[in-house]
N, C-alpha and C positions, 0 to 999 in steps of 0.2 A: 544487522538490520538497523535500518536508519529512523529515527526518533521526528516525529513531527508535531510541535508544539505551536498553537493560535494564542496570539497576545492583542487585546484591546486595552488601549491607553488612551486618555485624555492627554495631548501634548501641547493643544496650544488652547488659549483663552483669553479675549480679545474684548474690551470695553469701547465700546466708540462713543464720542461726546455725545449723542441723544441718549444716551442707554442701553443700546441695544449691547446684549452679551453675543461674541459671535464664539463656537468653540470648534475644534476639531477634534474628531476621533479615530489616531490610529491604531489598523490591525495586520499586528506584525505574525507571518510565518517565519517560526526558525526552523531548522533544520539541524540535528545535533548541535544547536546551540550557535548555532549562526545564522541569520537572517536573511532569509533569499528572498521575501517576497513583502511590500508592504502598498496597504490601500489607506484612502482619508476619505470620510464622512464628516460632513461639517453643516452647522446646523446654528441656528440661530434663534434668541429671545429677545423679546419687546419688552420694556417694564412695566414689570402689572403681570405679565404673564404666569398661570398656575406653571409649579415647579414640579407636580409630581411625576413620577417615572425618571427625571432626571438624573444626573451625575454628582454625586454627593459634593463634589469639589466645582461642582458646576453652579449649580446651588450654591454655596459658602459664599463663591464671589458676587453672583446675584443681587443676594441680598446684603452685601452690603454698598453695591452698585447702587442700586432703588433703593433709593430715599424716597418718606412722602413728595419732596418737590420735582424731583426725577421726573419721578411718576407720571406728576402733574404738567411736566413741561413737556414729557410724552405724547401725552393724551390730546393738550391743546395742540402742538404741532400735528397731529394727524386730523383734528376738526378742521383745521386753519388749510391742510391740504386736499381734503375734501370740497369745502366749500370752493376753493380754489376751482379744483374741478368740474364741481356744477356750475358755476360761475363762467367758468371756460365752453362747457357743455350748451347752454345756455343762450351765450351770443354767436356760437356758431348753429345752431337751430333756429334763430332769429337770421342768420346769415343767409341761410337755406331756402327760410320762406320768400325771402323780398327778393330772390332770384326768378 
């Protein structure tokens, strides 16, 4: 009778210059001890983002990722792209009218 055992691994974790943590999570099917089947879920944080439910190793690196300035260069770059976009939103609705 052949044994079938479900493995979830964190195998990769990934810091990109804004901050943001990116991770993946593999889950391996072995099969008496050999691996015939694997999937990845990957998933992503912003800094500043609550950590709970998370991967303890997921987590670790996090925070020491986010720094208060992190943080803060975060935060500004997502206003700075916002306004951007109402800004953009904006003159094309002005575009609109004088048609």
């Amino acid at each position: 009778m052949s044994t079938f055992i479900e493995t979830k691994v964190i195998d990769q974790i990934t810091v990109t210059e804004n901050g943001i943590v990116l991770y993946r999570e593999a889950t391996r099917i072995l099969k008496d001890g050999d691996q015939i089947a694997q999937t990845y879920h990957r998933s992503s944080l912003t800094p500043g983002q609550a950590l709970t439910g998370q991967p303890a190793n997921v987590v670790a690196i996090c925070n020491v990722a986010w720094t208060a300035e992190v943080i803060a260069a975060y935060e500004a770059q997502q206003v700075a792209a916002v306004a951007a976009l109402l800004a953009a939103n904006q003159g094309q609705n002005e575009t609109n009218t004088n048609v």
